[in-house]
Structure formats: structure tokens, C-alpha cells
Chimera marker file (.cmm) of the C-alpha trace (Angstrom):
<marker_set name="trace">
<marker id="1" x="106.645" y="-2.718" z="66.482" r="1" g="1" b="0" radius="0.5"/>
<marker id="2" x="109.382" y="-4.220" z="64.011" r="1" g="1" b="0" radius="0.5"/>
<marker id="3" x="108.679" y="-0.609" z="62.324" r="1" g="1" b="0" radius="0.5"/>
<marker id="4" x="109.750" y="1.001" z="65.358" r="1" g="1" b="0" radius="0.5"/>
<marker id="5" x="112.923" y="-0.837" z="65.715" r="1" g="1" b="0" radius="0.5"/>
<marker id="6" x="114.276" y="-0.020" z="62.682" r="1" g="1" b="0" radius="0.5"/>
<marker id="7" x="113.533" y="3.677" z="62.754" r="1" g="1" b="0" radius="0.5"/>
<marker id="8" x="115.334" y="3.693" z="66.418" r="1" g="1" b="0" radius="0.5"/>
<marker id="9" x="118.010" y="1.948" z="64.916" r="1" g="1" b="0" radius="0.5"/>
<marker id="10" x="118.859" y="2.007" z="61.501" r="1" g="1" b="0" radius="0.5"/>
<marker id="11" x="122.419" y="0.347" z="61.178" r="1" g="1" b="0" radius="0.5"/>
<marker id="12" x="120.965" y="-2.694" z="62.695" r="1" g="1" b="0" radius="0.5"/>
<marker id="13" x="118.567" y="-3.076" z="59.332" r="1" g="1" b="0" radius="0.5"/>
<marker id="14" x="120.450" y="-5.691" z="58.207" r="1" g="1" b="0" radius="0.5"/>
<marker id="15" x="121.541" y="-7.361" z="60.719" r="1" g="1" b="0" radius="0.5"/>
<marker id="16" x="119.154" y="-10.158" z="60.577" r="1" g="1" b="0" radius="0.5"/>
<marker id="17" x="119.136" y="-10.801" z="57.295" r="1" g="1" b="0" radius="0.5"/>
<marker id="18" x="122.877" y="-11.317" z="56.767" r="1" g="1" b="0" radius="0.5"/>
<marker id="19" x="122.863" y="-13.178" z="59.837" r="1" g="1" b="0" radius="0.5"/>
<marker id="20" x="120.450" y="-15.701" z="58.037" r="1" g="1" b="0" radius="0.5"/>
<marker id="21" x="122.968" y="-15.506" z="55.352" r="1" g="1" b="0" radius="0.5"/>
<marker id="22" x="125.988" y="-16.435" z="56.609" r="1" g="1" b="0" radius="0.5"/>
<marker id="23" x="124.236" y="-19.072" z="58.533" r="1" g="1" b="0" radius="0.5"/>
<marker id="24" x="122.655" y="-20.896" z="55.114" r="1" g="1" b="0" radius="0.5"/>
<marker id="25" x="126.426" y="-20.949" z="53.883" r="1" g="1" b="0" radius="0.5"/>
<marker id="26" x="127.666" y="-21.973" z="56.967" r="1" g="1" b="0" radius="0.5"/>
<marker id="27" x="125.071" y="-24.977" z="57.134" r="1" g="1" b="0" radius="0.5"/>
<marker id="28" x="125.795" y="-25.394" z="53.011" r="1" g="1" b="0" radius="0.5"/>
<marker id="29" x="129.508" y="-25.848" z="53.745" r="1" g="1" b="0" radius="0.5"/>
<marker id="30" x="128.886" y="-28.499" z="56.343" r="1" g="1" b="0" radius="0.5"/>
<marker id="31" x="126.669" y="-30.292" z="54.665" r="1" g="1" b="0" radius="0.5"/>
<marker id="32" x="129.245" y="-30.150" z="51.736" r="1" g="1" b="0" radius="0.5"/>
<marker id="33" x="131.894" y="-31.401" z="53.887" r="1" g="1" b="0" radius="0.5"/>
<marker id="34" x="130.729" y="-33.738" z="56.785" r="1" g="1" b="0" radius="0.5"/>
<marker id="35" x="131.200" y="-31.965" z="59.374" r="1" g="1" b="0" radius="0.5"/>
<marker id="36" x="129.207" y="-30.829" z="62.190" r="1" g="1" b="0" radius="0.5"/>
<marker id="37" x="127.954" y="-27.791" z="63.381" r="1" g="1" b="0" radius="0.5"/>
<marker id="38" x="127.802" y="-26.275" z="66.793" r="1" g="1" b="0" radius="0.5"/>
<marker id="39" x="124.115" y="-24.714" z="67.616" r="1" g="1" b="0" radius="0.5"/>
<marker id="40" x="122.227" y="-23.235" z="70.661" r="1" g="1" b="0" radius="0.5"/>
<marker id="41" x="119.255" y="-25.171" z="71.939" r="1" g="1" b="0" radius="0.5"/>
<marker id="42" x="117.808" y="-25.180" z="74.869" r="1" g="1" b="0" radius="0.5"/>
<marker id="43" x="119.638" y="-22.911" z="76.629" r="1" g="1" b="0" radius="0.5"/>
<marker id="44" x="122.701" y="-25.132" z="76.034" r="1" g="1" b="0" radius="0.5"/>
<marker id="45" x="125.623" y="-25.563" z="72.692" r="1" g="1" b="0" radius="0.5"/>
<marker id="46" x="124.535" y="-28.708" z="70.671" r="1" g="1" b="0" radius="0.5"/>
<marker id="47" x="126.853" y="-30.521" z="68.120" r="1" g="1" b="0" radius="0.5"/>
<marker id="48" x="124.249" y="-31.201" z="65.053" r="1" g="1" b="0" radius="0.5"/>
<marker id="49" x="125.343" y="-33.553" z="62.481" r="1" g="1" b="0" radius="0.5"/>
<marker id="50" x="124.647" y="-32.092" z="58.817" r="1" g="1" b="0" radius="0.5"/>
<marker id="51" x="121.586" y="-34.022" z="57.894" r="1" g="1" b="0" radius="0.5"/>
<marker id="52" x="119.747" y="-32.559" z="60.890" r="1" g="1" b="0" radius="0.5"/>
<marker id="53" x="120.252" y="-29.389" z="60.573" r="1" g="1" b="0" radius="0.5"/>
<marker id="54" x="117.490" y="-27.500" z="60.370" r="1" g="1" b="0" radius="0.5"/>
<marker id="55" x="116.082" y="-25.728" z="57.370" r="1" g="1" b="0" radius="0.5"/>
<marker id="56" x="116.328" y="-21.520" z="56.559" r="1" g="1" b="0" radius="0.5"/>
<marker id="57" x="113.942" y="-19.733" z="54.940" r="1" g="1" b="0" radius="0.5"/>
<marker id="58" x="115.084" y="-19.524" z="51.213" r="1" g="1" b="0" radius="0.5"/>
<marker id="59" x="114.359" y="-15.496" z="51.481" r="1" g="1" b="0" radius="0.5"/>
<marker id="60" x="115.465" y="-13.222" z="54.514" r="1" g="1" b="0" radius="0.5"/>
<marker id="61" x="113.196" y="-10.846" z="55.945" r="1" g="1" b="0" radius="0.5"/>
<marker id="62" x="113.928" y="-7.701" z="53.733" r="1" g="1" b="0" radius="0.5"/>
<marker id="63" x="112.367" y="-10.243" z="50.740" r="1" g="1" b="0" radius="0.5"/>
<marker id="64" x="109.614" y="-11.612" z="52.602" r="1" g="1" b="0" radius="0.5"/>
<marker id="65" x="108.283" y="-7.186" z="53.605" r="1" g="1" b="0" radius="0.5"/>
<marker id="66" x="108.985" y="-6.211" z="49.945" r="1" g="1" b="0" radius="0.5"/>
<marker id="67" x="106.398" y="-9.234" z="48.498" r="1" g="1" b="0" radius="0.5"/>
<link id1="1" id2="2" r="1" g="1" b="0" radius="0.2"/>
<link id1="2" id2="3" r="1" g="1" b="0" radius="0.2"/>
<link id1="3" id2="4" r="1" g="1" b="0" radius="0.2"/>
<link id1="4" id2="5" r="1" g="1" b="0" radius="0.2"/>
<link id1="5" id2="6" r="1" g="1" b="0" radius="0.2"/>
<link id1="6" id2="7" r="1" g="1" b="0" radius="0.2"/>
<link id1="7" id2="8" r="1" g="1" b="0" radius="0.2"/>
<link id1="8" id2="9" r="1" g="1" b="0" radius="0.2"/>
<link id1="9" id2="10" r="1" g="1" b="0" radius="0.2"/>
<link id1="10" id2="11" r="1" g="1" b="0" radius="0.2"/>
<link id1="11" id2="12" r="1" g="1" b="0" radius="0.2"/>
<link id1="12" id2="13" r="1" g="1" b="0" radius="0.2"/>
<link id1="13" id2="14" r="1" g="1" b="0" radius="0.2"/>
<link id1="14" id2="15" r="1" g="1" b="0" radius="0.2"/>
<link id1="15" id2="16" r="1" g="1" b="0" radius="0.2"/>
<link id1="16" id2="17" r="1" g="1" b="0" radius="0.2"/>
<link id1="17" id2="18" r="1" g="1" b="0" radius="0.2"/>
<link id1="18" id2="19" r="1" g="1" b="0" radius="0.2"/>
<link id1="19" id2="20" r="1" g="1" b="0" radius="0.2"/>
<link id1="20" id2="21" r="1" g="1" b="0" radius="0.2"/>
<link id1="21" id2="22" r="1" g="1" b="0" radius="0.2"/>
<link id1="22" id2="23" r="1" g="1" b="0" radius="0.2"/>
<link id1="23" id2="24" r="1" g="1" b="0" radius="0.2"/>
<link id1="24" id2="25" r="1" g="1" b="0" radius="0.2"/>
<link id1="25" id2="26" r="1" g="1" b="0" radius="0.2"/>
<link id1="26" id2="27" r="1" g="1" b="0" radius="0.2"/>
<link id1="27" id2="28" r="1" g="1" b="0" radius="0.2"/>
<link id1="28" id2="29" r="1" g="1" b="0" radius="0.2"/>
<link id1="29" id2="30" r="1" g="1" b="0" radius="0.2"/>
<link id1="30" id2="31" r="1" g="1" b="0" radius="0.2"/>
<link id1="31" id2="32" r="1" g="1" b="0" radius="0.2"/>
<link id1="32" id2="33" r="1" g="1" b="0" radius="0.2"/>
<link id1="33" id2="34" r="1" g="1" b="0" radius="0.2"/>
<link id1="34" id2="35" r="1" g="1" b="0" radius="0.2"/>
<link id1="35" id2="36" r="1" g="1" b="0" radius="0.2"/>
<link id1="36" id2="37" r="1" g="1" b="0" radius="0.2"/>
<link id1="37" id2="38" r="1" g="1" b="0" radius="0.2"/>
<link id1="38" id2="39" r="1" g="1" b="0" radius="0.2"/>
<link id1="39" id2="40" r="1" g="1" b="0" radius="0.2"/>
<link id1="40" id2="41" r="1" g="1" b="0" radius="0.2"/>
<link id1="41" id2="42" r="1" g="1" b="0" radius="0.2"/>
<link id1="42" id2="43" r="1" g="1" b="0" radius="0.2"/>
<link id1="43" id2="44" r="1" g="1" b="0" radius="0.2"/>
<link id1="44" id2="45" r="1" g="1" b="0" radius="0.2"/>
<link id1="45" id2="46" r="1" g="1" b="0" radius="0.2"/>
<link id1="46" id2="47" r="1" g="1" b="0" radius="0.2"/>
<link id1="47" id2="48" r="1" g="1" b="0" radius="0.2"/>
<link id1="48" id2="49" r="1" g="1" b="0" radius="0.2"/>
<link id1="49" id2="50" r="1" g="1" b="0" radius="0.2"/>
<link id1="50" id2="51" r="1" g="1" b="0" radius="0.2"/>
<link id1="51" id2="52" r="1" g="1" b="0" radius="0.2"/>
<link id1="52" id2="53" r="1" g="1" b="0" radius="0.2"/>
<link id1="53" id2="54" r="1" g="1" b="0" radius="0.2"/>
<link id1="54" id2="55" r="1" g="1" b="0" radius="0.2"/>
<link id1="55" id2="56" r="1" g="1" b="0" radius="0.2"/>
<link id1="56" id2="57" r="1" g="1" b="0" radius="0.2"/>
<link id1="57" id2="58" r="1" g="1" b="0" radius="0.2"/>
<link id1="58" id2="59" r="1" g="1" b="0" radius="0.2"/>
<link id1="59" id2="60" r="1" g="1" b="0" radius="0.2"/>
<link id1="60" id2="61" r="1" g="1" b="0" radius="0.2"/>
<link id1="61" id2="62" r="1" g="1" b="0" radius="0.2"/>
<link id1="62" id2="63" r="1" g="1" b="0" radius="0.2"/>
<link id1="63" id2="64" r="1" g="1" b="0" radius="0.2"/>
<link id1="64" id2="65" r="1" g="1" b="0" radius="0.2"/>
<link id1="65" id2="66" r="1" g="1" b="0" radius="0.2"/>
<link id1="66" id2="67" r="1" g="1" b="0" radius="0.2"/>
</marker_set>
């Protein structure tokens, strides 16, 4: 199905992964810094405090087909 996706649309290929991306610096930066970050949960925006933000994979899904 994920096959089919990407063959219907092909700019959106990377999409997810930079998406995971810029969301591993963005939790980086807070961490770095203090400060909180603003997440959807629930159906609802939640203020998370750096040490509970959650973890990302280490690899974004273009690694994890190629392995």
C-alpha cells in the first residue's frame, strides 16, 4: 500500500522523513535550551517540558526500507 502511495505521488517521498527531521532538531534545540515544546495529543495542543518528550527513531523511513 505504502508502494502505491509513492508511485501516485512522488513529490511527497520525502515528506515524512524530513518531517522526522526537523522534528529531532526541533526537540534537540529544546532540550538544549529549556524550553518547552508545543505537541498534539489527544486531539488537543499539549505544552511538553523537554525531558518528556518523546523519543524519534534514530533513522527515518527511507533508512529503515533500504536495510
Amino acid at each position: 500500500m505504502i508502494r502505491q502511495h509513492r508511485e501516485k505521488y512522488p513529490d511527497l517521498q520525502s515528506s515524512q522523513a524530513a518531517m522526522i527531521r526537523a522534528a529531532r532538531t526541533a526537540a534537540a534545540l529544546a532540550k538544549q535550551h529549556g524550553q518547552s515544546l508545543l505537541l498534539w495529543r489527544d486531539g488537543r495542543i499539549v505544552r511538553v517540558a523537554p525531558d518528556e518528550l518523546p523519543d524519534l527513531p534514530e533513522q527515518t523511513p527511507q533508512a529503515f526500507e533500504q536495510s
